[in-house]
N, C-alpha and C positions, 0 to 999 in steps of 0.2 A: 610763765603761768604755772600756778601748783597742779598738780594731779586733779584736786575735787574741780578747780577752775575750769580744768579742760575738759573734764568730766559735764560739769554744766553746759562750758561750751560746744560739746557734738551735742547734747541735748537738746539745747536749742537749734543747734541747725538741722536736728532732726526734725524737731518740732515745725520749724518753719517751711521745710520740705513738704511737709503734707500739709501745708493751709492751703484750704480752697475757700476764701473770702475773697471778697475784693480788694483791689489796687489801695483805695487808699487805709484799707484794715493793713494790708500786707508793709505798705514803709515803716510803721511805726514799731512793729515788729523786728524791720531789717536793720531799722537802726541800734533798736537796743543789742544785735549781735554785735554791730559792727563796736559800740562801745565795749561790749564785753571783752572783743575778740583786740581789742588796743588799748583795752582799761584807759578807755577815755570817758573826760567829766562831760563834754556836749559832742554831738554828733548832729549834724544837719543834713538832711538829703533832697539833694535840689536837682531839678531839670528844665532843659528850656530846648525849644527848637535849633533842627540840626544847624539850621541857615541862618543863623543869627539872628533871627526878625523879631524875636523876644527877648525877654528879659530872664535868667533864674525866680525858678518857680520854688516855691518849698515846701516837701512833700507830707516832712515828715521830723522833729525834731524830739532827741533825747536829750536828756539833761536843761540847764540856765545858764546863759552865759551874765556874765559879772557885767557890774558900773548898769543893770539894768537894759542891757541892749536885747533886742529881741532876737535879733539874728547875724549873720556873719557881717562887717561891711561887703560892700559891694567891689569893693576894690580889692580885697584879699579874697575874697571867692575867682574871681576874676582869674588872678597872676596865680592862683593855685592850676584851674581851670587850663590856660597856659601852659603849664609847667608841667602839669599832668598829661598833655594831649598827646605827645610822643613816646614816651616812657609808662604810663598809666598811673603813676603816683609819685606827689611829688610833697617835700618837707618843708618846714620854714619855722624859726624861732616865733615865740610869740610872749609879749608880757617882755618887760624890761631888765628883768632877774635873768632872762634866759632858762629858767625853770619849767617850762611848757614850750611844747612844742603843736603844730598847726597844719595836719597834712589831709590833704588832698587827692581824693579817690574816683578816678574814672569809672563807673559802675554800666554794666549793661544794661539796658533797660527791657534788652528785647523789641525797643522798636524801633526800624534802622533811621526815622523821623526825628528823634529824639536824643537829647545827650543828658547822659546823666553823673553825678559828680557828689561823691558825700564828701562833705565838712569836718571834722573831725578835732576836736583841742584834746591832749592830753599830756602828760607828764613826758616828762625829759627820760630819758633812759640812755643807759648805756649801750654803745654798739652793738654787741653784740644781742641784746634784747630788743635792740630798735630795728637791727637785721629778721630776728625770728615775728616781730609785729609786722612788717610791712609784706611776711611772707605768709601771712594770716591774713592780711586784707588785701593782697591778691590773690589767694583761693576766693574769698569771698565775691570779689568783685562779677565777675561773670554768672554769681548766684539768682539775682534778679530774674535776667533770661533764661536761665534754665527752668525756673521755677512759673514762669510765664507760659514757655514752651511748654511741661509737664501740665498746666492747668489746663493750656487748648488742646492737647492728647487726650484726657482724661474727658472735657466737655465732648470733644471728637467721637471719642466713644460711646459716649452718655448717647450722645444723637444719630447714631448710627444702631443702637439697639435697640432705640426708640422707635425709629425712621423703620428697621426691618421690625417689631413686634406689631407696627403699625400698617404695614405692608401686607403681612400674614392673614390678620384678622380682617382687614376689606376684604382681600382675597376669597377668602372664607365665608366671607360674609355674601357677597357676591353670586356664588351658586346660586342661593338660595331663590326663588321666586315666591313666595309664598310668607306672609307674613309673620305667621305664627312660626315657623321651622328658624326662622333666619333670626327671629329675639331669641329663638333659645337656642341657636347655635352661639349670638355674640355673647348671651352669658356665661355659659359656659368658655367659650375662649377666654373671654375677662377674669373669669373666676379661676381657671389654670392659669395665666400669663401672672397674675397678682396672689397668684396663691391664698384665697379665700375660702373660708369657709362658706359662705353661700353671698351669688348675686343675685340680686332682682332687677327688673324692669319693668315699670308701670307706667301708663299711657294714661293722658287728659281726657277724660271725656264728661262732656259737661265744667262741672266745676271742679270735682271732686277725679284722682287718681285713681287706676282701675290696672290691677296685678295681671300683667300676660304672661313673664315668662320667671323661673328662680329656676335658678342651676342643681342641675342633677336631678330636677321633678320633672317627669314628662307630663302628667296631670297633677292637679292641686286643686280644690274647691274653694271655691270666692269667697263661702262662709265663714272658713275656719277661722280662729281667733289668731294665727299665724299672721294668714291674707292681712284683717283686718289692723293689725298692728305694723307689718311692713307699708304696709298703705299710708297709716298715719305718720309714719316716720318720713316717708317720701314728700308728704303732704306739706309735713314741716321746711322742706327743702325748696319745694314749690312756688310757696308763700314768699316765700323770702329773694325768689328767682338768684340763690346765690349757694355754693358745695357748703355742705356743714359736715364737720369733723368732729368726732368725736376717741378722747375728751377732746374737750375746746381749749384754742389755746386760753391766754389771760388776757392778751390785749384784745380777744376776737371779741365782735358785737354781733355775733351772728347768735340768734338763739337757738341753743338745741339743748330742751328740754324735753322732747317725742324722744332725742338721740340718750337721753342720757336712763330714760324709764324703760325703754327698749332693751338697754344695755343691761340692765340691773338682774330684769327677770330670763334675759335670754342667755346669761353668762357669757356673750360676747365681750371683750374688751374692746376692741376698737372698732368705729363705723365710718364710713362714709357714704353721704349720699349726693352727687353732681346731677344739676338739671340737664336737659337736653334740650339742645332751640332752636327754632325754624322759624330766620324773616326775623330773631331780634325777641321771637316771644318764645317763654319753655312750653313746651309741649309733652314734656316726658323726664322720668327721672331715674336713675339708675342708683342701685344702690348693694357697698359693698362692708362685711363684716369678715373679721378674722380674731383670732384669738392672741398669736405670737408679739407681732409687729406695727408699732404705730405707721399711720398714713402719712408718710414724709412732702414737702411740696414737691419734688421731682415727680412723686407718684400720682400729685393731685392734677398737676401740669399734664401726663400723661395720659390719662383719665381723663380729662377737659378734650385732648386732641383726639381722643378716639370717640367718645362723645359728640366732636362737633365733624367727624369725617362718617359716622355711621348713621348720624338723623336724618341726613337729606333719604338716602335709602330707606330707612325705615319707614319714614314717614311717607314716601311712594308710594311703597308696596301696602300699607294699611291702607289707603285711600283706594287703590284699586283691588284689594281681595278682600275687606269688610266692605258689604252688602251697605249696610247701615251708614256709615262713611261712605261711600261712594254716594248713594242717593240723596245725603244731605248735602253732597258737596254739590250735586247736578242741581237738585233746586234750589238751594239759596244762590247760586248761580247764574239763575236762570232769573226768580222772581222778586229774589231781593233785592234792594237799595244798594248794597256793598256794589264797589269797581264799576261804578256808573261810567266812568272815562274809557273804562278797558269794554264794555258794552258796548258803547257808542264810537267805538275803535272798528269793534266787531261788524257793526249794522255798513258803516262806510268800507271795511274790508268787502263783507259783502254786495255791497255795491258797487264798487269797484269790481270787482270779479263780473259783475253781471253786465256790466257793459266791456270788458275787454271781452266776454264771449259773447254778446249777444250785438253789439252795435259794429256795424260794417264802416270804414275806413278806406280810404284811398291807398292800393298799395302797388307799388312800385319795385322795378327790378333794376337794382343796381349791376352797372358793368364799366368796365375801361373803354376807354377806347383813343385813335391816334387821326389825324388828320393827315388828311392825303389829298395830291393834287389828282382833280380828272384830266388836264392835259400834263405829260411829263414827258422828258424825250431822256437818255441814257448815252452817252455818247463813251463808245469804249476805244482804247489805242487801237486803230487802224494795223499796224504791224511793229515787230520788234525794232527798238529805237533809244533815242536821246531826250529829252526834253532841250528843247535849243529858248525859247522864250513861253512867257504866262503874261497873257492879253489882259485876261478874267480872273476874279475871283470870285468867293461864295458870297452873298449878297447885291452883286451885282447886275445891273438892271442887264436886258440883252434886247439884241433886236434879230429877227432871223437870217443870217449868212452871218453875222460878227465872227473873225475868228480868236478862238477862246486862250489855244494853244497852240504851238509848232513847236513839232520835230524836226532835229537833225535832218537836212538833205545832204548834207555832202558827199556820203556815198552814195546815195541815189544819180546824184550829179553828174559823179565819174562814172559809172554805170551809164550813166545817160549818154556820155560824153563815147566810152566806147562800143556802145551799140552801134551811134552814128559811123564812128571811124569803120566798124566790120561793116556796115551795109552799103558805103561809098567802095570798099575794099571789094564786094562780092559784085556789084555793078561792074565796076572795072575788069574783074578774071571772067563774067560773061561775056563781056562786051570784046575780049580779047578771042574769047573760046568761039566766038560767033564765028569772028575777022578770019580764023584759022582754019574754020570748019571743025571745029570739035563741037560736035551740038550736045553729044551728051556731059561732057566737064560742062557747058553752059550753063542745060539744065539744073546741074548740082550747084553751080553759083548763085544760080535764080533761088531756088530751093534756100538756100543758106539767106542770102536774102532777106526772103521773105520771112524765116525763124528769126532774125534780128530785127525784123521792122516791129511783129507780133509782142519779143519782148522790151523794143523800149515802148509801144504801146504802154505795157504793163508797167513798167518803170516810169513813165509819167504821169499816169495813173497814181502810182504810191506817191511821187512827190504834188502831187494837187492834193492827196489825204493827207500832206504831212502837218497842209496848216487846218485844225480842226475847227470845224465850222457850228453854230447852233441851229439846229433846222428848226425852230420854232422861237416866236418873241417870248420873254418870260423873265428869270430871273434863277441866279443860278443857288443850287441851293445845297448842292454837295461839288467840292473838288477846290483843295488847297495844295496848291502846287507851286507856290514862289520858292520854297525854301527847296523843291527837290530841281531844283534848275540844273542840267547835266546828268540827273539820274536816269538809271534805264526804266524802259516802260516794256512789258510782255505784249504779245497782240492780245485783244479782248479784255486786258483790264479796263476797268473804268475809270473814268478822267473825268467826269461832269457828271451831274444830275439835271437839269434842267425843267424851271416848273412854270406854269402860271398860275402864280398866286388870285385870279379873279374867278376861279372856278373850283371849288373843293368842296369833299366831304368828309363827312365821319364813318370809320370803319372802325367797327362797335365787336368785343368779345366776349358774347353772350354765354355763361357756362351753361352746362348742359343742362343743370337741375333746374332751368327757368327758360329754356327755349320755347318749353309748351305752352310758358304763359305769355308770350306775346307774338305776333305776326307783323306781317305786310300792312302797313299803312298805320301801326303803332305811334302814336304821338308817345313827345316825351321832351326831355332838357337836357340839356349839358349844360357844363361849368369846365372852362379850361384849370390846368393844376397852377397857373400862373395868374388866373385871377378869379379865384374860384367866388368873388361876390357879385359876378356878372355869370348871367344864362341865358341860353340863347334854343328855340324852339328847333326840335327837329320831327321828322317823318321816318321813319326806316320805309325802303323802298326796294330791300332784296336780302333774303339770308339764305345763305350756303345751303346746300342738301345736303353735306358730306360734313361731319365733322372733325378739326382740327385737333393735335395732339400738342399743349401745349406746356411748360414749368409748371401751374399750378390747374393740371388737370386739362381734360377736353374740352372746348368751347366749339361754338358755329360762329361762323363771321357774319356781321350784320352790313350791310351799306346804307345810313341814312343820311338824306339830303336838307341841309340848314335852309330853319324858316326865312332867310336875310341874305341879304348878299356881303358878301367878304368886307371883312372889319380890317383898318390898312396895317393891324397889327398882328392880323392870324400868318402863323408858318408853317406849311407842313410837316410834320413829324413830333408837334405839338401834340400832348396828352392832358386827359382829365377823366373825367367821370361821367355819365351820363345816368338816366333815371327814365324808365319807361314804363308807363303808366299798364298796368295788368290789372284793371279790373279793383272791386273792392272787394275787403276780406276782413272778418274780423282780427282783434289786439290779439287774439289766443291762438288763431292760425298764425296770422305773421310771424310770431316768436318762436311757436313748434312744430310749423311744419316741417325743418330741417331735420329736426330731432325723428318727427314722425317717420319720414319717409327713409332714414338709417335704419330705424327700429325694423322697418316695411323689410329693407331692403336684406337685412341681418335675418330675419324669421319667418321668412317667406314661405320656405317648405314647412313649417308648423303650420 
């Protein structure tokens, strides 16, 4: 390439380094470098999905290829495509002279989605010019993405000085309570942030627009022919419920003819004026003049978003600190025809309110509770021992004497066995002591005796405990002991539970913040947790004086007795819910009395 060539050529990649248009303004641009940059006759630039599920798309085309073809075949994009995907670019003859050459450029596209790939026909060149081309369109190739990346920095920015100028001014805006202070705080903020010679802002009333606030005026009179012509110019913008710019552009249909007589005698150069809307209608209109600088659409974008983040506020605090506004809002609110739905929303709100406080309801106190047998018997190991057999298990029926379990005797046995031996032994040395006349060695033999007869008492004793017995008919409901067959047992552990199941209650745990409302003789229902669509009537017939301290808080223990007699499926140590009836109360206690009685409990000494 000559000097002026390369010359053009950083110019254009300068050039194309600061375009911010879009995607498809920007290929057609890339491709006339890339022709530049390889003095080639066409350049094609094509992309298709990373996963092959498409086809080459094409983006963007420099130059005409010859015999009238529109674009590459498909076959040599392809095997270029190919060829390129290791290396990044790849060459190939083309035309039957051998005079042109057909190379194939892997391009970054910046989206790791997508592949991109430029086309390229140009002139044959000798090696060492074909080496400095193809090291020209690998600098280029990674241009795309960078140039991508620089556009989302640059947007990045854009919306981050936006996002914080946007930030600032609610902020500011915010203090304010009062309506008059807070339109002329946002003008002025609008009028520094955009560098303006002056804002206004005027408000709907009636039909006609009415000037509240112009930057830098603490007062102003409604009279002046100022007033009266920013007025009109707002009017104009109203009307149209749409920003008018002044100048206009040439494609615009917006009239601004107010904007443009405005302009003439005020020596303003440029105007804008953006509605403000509440609910989809304008209600208000802002409006900005400067002398230097046209209103560009970033700024008008701008201006829209701070517009539609400060009406809702605005338009609050006018309704509630103009007198005049407030009161029209209360009566036509009140007497007129508008929001007849939202009225009669209102009247049934109300009536709903007046029966949860005023109409009484059946109210109930929820609590847990467990079933228990009134006959039960506890059968603990008799003494330390074996487990020798298991008669019984849990579920099984019983009758009283069955025995359930036996321990080990066999050392009880021999224990047994030499009791006998020593007390036939002390017989004999008395009965000898007698024969001899020793009466006191007798005595002592009687004496010893008598301690061994005392403890095989005791020892036969322990082996009639060892087989354990049920003292009552029933059915056994805790003790699973087949699997510990051989294991030891301490004295007093327990081994059985035993129940009859034809007699049970509910023992009910009333918390404490509802013990006051029910007593002795309290009707009410339960529902087992295992069949909770069956219920069944009960009575409470005793509650604790003392209360328990339990996981979720104090309660008192209730005992009520079932309206029925045992169902063949109740068990004890079964759980559910119960519900006992405390009187009626209304919808507004029910739901606050807990609240209330926190509140009680929290500010008492107040």
């Amino acid at each position: 390439m000559a000097s002026t060539e390369i010359d053009t050529f950083w110019k254009r990649l300068e050039s194309l380094s600061e375009f911010n248009g879009t995607a498809s303004s920007y290929w057609p641009r890339f491709a006339e470098l890339l022709a530049h940059a390889a003095e080639g006759r066409v350049v094609s630039i094509l992309t298709r999905p990373l996963d092959d599920s498409g086809s080459w798309r094409e983006q963007a085309c420099f130059g005409v290829l010859e015999n009238g073809r529109e674009s590459f075949p498909r076959e040599v994009v392809d095997k270029l495509a190919a060829a390129a995907e290791s290396v990044g670019l790849a060459e190939g003859a083309a035309g039957t002279d051998g005079t042109q050459t057909v190379i194939g450029l892997r391009i970054q596209t910046g989206d790791e989605k997508t592949l991109g790939l430029a086309v390229i026909l140009t002139e044959a060149v000798s090696p060492p010019a074909a080496s400095g081309r193809r090291d020209r369109l690998r600098l280029l190739a990674s241009r795309p993405a960078a140039d991508l990346a620089r556009r989302k920095e640059k947007a990045a920015r854009q919306d981050l000085s936006k996002t914080t100028l946007a930030l600032e001014v609610s902020s500011r805006l915010a203090v304010h309570r009062k309506f008059r202070s807070a339109s002329m705080a946002w003008v002025n903020e609008l009028a520094s942030a955009l560098k303006c010679s002056r804002t206004a802002l005027a408000w709907l009333e009636g039909r006609h627009l009415r000037l509240v606030a112009v930057s830098q005026m603490e007062k102003f009179s409604k009279k002046t022919q100022m007033t009266r012509d920013l007025e009109a110019v707002m009017d104009e913008a109203l009307a149209q419920d749409d920003e008018v710019v002044w100048p206009a552009a040439e494609e615009s249909f917006v009239v601004a003819r107010e904007h443009g007589q405005y302009a003439a005698h005020s020596g303003e150069s440029f105007l804008l004026s953006v509605p403000l809307r509440i609910d989809n209608r304008s209600v208000a209109v802002v409006h900005f003049q400067r002398q230097e600088t046209a209103f560009g659409p970033d700024e008008i974008a701008l201006v829209r978003a701070l517009a539609d983040q400060a009406s809702p506020w605005l338009d609050q605090l006018r309704r509630t600190t103009q007198w005049r506004g407030r009161f029209r809002s209360w009566g036509s609110s009140l007497v007129g025809v508008e929001h007849t739905g939202a009225k009669l929303l209102a009247v049934l709100g109300l009536a709903l309110i007046l029966g949860i406080t005023l109409v009484p309801v059946r109210y109930r106190v929820d609590a847990p509770f467990i079933l228990r047998s009134s006959h039960q018997a506890l059968l603990p190991a008799p003494f330390d021992g074996y487990i020798a057999s298991v008669e019984r298990e849990v579920g099984d029926a019983i009758a009283e004497g069955d025995v359930l379990l036996t321990l080990d005797d066999s050392a009880l046995r021999q224990q047994e066995a030499g009791l006998l031996a020593d007390i036939e032994r002390f017989r004999g040395e008395a009965d000898q002591a007698e024969s001899s006349g020793r009466f006191a060695e007798r005595r002592i033999a009687l004496a010893r005796g008598n301690q061994a007869a005392a403890e095989l008492e005791t020892v036969r004793y322990r082996i009639e405990q060892s087989l354990v017995r049920s003292p009552i008919s029933g059915e056994v409901v805790e003790g699973r002991h087949r699997e510990r067959l051989g294991s030891a047992v301490e004295t007093g552990e327990l081994l059985y539970r035993i129940a009859q199941l034809d007699s049970v209650y509910a023992e009910i745990d009333i918390d404490e913040r509802d013990v006051q409302e029910v007593g002795v003789d309290s009707i009410g229902k339960l529902a087992f947790t295992s069949r909770p669509d069956v219920t069944f009537d009960l009575v409470l017939t005793r509650i604790d004086p003392a209360g328990t301290a339990k996981a979720n808080g104090n309660v008192f223990v209730a005992r009520a007795e079932l309206g029925q007699a045992s169902e063949d499926w109740w068990r004890p140590g079964m759980t559910g819910l119960v519900k006992i009836d405390a009187g009626k109360r209304n919808l507004f206690w029910i739901a606050m009395h807990r609240l209330r009685d926190f509140l009680r409990l929290k500010v008492w000494w107040w």
